[in-house]
C-alpha positions in Angstrom: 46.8 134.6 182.8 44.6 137.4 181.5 46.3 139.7 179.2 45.9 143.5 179.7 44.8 144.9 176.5 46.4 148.4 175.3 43.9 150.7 173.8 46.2 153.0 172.3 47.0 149.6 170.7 43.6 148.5 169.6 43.1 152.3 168.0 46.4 152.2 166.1 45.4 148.9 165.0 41.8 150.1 163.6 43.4 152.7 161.6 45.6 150.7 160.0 43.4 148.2 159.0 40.8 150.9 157.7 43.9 152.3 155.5 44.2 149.2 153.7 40.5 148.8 153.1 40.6 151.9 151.0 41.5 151.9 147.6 44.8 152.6 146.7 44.2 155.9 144.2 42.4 157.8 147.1 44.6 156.3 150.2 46.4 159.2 151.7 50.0 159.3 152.4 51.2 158.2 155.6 51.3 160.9 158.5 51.5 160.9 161.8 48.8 163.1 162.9 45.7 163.2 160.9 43.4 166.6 161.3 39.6 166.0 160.9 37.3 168.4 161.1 33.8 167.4 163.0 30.3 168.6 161.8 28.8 170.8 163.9 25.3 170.9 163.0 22.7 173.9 165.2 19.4 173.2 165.3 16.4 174.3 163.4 14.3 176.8 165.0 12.5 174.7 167.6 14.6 171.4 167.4 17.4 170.3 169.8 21.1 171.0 169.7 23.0 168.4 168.4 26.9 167.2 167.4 27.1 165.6 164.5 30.5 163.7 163.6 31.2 162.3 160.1 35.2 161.2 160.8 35.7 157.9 159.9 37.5 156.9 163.3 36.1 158.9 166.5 38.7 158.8 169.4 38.1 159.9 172.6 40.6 163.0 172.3 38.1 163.7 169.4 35.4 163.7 171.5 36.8 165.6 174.4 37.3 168.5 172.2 34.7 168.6 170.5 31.7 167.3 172.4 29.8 169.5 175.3 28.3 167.7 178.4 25.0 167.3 178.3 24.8 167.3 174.6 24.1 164.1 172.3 26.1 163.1 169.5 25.2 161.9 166.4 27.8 159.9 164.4 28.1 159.2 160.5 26.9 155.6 159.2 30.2 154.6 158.4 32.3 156.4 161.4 34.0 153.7 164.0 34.0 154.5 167.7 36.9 153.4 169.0 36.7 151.3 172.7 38.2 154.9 174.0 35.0 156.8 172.9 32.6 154.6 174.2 34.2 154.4 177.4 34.4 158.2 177.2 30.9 158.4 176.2 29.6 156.1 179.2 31.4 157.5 181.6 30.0 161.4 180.4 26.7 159.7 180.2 26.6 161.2 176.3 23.4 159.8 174.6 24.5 159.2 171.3 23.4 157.5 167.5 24.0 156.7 164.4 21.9 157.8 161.5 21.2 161.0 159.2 21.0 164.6 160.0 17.2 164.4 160.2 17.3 161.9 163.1 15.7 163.9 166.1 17.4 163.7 169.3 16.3 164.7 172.2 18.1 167.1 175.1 17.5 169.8 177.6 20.0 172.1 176.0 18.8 175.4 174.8 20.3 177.9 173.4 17.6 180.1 172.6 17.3 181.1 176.7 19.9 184.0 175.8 20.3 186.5 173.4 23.9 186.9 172.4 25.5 189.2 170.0 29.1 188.8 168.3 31.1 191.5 167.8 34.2 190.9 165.4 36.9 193.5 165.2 39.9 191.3 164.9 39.4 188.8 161.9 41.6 185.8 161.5 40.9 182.4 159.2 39.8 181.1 162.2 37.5 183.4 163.0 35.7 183.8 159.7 35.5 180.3 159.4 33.3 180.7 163.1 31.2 183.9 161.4 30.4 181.9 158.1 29.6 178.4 160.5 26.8 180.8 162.4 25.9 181.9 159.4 24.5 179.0 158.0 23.8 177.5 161.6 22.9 180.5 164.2 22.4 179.4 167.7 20.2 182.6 168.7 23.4 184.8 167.8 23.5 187.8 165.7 26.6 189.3 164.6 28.6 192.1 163.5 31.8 193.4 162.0 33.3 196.4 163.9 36.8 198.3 162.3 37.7 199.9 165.6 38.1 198.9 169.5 36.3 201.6 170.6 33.3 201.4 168.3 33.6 197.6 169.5 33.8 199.0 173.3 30.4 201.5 172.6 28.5 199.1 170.9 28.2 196.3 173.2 28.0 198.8 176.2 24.6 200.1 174.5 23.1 197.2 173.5 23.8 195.3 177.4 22.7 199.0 179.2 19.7 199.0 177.0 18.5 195.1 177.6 18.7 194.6 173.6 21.1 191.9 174.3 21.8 189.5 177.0 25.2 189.2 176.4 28.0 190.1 174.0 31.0 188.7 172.9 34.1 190.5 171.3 36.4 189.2 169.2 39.6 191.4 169.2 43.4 191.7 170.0 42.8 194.7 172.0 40.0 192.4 174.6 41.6 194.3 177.7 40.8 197.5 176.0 37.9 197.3 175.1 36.7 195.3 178.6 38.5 198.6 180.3 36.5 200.6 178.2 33.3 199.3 178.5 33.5 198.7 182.2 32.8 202.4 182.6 28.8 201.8 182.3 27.3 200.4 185.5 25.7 197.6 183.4 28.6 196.0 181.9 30.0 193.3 183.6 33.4 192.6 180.4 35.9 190.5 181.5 38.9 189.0 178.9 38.3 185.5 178.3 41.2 183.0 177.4 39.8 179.9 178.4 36.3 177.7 179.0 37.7 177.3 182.7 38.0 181.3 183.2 35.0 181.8 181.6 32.9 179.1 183.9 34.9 181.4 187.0 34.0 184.9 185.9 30.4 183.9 185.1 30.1 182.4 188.7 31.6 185.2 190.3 31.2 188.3 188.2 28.4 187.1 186.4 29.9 188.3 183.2 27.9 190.0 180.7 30.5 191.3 178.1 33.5 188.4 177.0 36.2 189.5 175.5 38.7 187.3 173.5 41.8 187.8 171.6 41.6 185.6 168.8 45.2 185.4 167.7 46.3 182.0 167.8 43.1 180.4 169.3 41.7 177.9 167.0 38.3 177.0 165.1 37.5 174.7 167.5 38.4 176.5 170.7 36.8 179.7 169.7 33.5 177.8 168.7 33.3 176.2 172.2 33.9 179.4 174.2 31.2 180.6 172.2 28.6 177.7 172.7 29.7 178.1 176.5 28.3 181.5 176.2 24.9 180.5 174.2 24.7 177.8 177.5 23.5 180.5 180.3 21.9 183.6 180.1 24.5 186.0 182.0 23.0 186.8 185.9 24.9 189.4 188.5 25.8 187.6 191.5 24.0 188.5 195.1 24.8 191.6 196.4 26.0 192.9 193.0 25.5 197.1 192.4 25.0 198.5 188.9 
């Protein structure tokens, strides 16, 4: 009789086993949840974007969340892909390899189609972790540190009304605010942002120029994916659209 094999099972198993391989002066103590942090690594000017995860074990929940369709991955020598992420990579159709930060892989993602600015007003941990991350790997963004939510508000108003930007996002607890406030010029399509899912809907059917996001409580991760969401598309009104 063929035996139905638990994955959850084989993962737990793979950790464990890795835990004993390490030496015992550097073996961590025993938790139950583990927080890694992925590599995110842009591209050079005229290269492809690429993922880059060093973890030692890469799970499928660690691939959901930090992986975007249509990009490849590039994992450390020594990381294991669990059975999980490879059957979460085959089904996504993820092209993916193993090798150093120089390896070039190829893929259709570009994030230099758009010109995005960031406009910070609200800073958290979390959110100067993001600016220091573009910092040393921009993705076509430039950005800048605002003390008010009007000033925040005027800013991205002019540089959207003037073409000097595609597209803008704002990083603030007063989002509504400063979407209200902007709203007022004919060119600015803001909307508040809390999610990649809203985002995909205003884009589609506001064609959304000006993102706003409260940053309280949103993480690293999910505030560096609604910002590579952004980079993805250059921001188009919808058919019929006046303004």
């Amino acid at each position: 009789m063929g035996s139905i094999v638990d994955q959850d099972l084989v993962e737990q198993i793979v950790s464990n086993v890795l835990a004993q391989l390490q030496p015992a002066s550097s073996r961590p103590a025993p938790t139950h949840h583990v927080a890694v942090t992925p590599v995110f690594t842009a591209p050079a000017p005229g290269a492809a974007a690429v993922t880059v995860l060093t973890a030692p074990i890469i799970t499928a929940e660690l691939l959901s969340t930090t992986v975007r369709l249509g990009q490849p991955l590039r994992v450390g020598q020594q990381s294991i892909l669990t059975p999980s992420a490879q059957d979460w990579l085959n089904t996504k159709k993820i092209s993916w390899s193993r090798g150093a930060e120089s390896t070039s892989v190829s893929t259709s993602t570009n994030y230099s189609a758009a010109r995005w600015q960031l406009i910070v007003q609200t800073v958290t941990p979390n959110v100067k972790a993001l600016q220091d991350a573009l910092k040393r790997q921009p993705e076509g963004w430039q950005l800048d540190l605002v003390g008010q939510p009007l000033e925040a508000a005027t800013q991205a108003a002019s540089m959207i009304s003037t073409a000097e930007r595609d597209g803008v996002v704002v990083l603030s607890e007063y989002a509504e605010i400063i979407a209200c406030r902007a709203n007022r010029n004919e060119r600015v399509r803001a909307a508040v942002i809390s999610d990649r899912k809203q985002l995909e809907q205003t884009r589609q059917h506001l064609g959304v120029n000006l993102v706003c996001i409260n940053p309280n409580g949103r993480t690293f991760i999910e505030l560096r994916n609604l910002l590579r969401d952004c980079a993805g598309a250059k921001p188009a009104a919808p058919a019929g659209w006046k303004g």
